[in-house]
C-alpha angles and dihedrals in degrees: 000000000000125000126229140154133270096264090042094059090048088065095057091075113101116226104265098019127140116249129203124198123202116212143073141259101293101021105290100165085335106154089223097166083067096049085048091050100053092054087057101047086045098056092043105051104005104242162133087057137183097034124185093214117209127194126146098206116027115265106218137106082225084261137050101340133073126026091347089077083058092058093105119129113257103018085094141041092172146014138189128192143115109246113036089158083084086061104054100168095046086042084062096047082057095047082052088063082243086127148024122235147179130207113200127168109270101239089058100051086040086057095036088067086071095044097059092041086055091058083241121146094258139278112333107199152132090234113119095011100143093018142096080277094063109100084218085066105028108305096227104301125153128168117004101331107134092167114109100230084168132054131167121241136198104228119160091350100303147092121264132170109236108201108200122246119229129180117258110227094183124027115180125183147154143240142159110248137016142189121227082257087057096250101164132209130196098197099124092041124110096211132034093206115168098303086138100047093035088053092044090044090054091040091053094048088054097243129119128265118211114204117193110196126162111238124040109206118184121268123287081025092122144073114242091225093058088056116112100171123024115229093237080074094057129082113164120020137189141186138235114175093181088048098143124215093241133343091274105031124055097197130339114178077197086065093042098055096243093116149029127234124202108256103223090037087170099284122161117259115252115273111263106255152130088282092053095042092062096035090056090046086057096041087063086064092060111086130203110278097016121149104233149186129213118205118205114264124041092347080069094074094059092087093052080043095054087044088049081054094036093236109119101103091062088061135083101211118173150178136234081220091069099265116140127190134344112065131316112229128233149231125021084345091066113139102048130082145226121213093354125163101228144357110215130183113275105243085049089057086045081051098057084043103052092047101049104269097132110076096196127011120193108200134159127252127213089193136002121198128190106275082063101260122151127209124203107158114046110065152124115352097308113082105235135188135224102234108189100332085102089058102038093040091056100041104049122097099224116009135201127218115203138210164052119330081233143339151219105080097006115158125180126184119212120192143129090012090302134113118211130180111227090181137004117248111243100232125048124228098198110066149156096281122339123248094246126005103228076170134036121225102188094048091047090051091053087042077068082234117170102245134192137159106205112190124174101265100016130037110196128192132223096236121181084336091308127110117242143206100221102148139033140182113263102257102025128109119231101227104029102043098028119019088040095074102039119096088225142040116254129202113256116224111231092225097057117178138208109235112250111282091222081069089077102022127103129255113023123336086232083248088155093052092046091051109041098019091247133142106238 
């Protein structure tokens, strides 16, 4: 291992390689001093040109850092990832046709990393069949990309999706301490992510990996358990000692997994509002014990929710990220964790989703038609990505959609257990047919999945493959305050429901009496 300075390792990079970037969404073990690096040494002396650019969740604080920096004509050709909506400016570059650009499902860039690594073929997988991903809708192109990455395959009688493996001339990716042989830790990191199979794949293609980490020790300094990546898999490294935890934080040992917080730590309980009311709807479909997932939004809300209740340690709530158990944070923090039982590798977590290890996922919809598919990435003038919604959606054994029955000027008054719509939102989410399917509705009617749509005022169920009205807002008429503002006409279940009046109602909705039989 030889180490070199940002800009030094910038240079490293060949005109037209492919470049991969560890790290995840706002900074989490995102080697940000190299992406900061590259954008100098390319202003300033125009190469390395032509880049095929890598990341498996997008790298942006939704503004100025991260790969938006990267958005400079020229720099790429192409780019793959699975959430360009936190890049903005490089989202744009792609829009103007200056780029080509693939959107693919998380999980499956997250795996493909071993399996490139593995010298296999590429991902083969179920994930996206049905959806945008599919070749046979628009396999994951966005901008000006014309190239099939994607292509469906017969094995054993049925239908998979087979994404394409391709070698890795360049892996960066990020850690906290390493040893004068380059043997790299993540101990300070909030996520895990894919640093090991990023660093083989780019070793077995016979390119270099760079690794940025904050702290050099001498050699033999560390001990052989805390080692994430082995030095024999390091060429170049580099330091930053002001490397922060994530864009926001500089360093949580909450984050990091070295200590534990109270969960309840005296925080104020959310205000009560349209976001909570729905958060909390969706939260009485989760059961003790049960093995979840939290989407980003309003799904978010459900972890400060289960603490208000004082639930959370009957639930299983995870991460894509790799974080098992405790409670996921939110905001721009999303990603990273507080009290949780484990932090596994991402590609192992996209393992235990794809194959049906999450009992109940809550995660937010853009537009909802009248199969029953959602679309979350494909809306308004940005292009967006799906990140991991496509794995955990179709995982999940029963799965929550959550939102707003439409949008653009909605108010809503909450009050007295009562929900009441001061004025109509000016764009419907639930429409004819949506724009994109991130998720299928008829497969996941013949999969046999749990489905429901929660809004703040209706929940509606995925019946027989038909979306139905099964519960209302106390109050509030079918056809005038909901149908009304659908794009379709839904069933209506004949044993229509009002929505739990704790829903709307002040203080705690009792949740720990209602799971374990306790008073509270």
């Amino acid at each position: 291992m030889k180490l070199v300075t940002a800009e030094e390792a910038a240079r490293l990079i060949p005109d037209g390689a492919t470049v991969i970037v560890g790290g995840s969404g706002a900074g989490h073990a995102v080697p940000q001093r190299f992406i900061d690096a590259l954008e100098t040494v390319y202003l300033a002396e125009g190469r390395p040109r032509d880049l095929t650019t890598v990341r498996v969740v997008g790298i942006g604080d939704f503004a100025e850092r991260g790969f938006s920096q990267l958005a400079i004509p020229g720099l790429m050709r192409r780019t793959i990832g699975s959430n360009i909506g936190n890049e903005p400016r490089l989202a744009a570059l792609v829009a103007a046709g200056a780029i080509e650009a693939y959107s693919f499902p998380q999980g499956v860039l997250s795996q493909l990393c071993r399996d490139i690594a593995a010298g296999r073929p590429g991902l083969v997988t179920k994930i996206g069949l049905n959806t945008y991903v599919d070749p046979r809708q628009t396999g994951g192109k966005q901008g000006s990309a014309r190239e099939d990455l994607v292509e469906v395959v017969e094995l054993a009688g049925e239908e998979w999706l087979l994404f394409r493996s391709f070698p890795i001339d360049v892996a960066v990716i990020r850690g906290s301490t390493i040893d004068e042989d380059g043997n790299l830790t993540l101990d300070k990191e909030a996520i895990n992510g894919e640093m090991l199979p990023m660093a083989m794949a780019a070793h077995n293609s016979r390119g270099i990996v760079i690794a940025q980490a904050q702290e050099m020790v001498p050699r033999g300094a560390l001990v052989p358990r805390r080692v994430q990546v082995p030095g024999a898999l390091i060429d170049y490294a580099f330091l930053d000692p002001d490397q922060q935890q994530t864009y926001l934080t500089g360093y949580s040992p909450f984050f990091a997994g070295a200590a534990r917080r109270d969960q309840v730590s005296g925080r104020p309980p959310l205000p009560l509002d349209v976001r909570k009311v729905i958060a909390r709807r969706s939260l009485l479909e989760f059961g003790r014990g049960q093995v979840a997932n939290l989407g980003f939004g309003i799904s978010q809300n459900i972890g400060a929710i289960a603490q208000e209740e004082e639930v959370a340690h009957l639930l299983v709530l995870t991460v894509e990220q790799g974080v098992f158990g405790g409670v996921p944070a939110a905001g721009n923090d999303g990603g990273a964790g507080l009290n949780y039982q484990a932090l596994i590798d991402q590609p192992y977590m996209f393992d235990f989703y794809d194959g049906g290890g999450i009992d109940i996922a809550s995660l937010s919809f853009a537009e909802v038609d009248a199969a029953g598919n959602v679309n979350v990435h494909a809306f308004g003038d940005r292009l967006r990505g799906p990140g991991g919604f496509p794995n955990i959606s179709q995982g999940a054994r029963k799965v929550c959609f959550v939102g707003t029955l439409t949008t653009g000027g909605l108010e809503a008054v909450v009050e007295d257990g009562r929900i009441g719509i001061a004025a109509e939102g000016n764009t419907r989410r639930f429409v004819d047919r949506v724009r994109e399917i991130t998720f299928s509705g008829p497969a996941s009617a013949e999969r046999g999945q749990e489905v429901r749509y929660i809004t703040e005022r209706a929940v509606f169920a995925l019946l027989d493959g038909t979306v139905t009205l099964i519960e209302i807002a106390e109050g509030l008429d079918p056809e005038s305050d909901v149908i009304a503002h659908m794009g379709f006409r839904p069933a209506v279940s004949p044993d229509l429901r009002h929505i739990d009046p704790a829903v709307f109602s002040a203080g705690t909705m009792g949740l720990l009496q209602r799971l374990t039989g306790e008073d509270q």
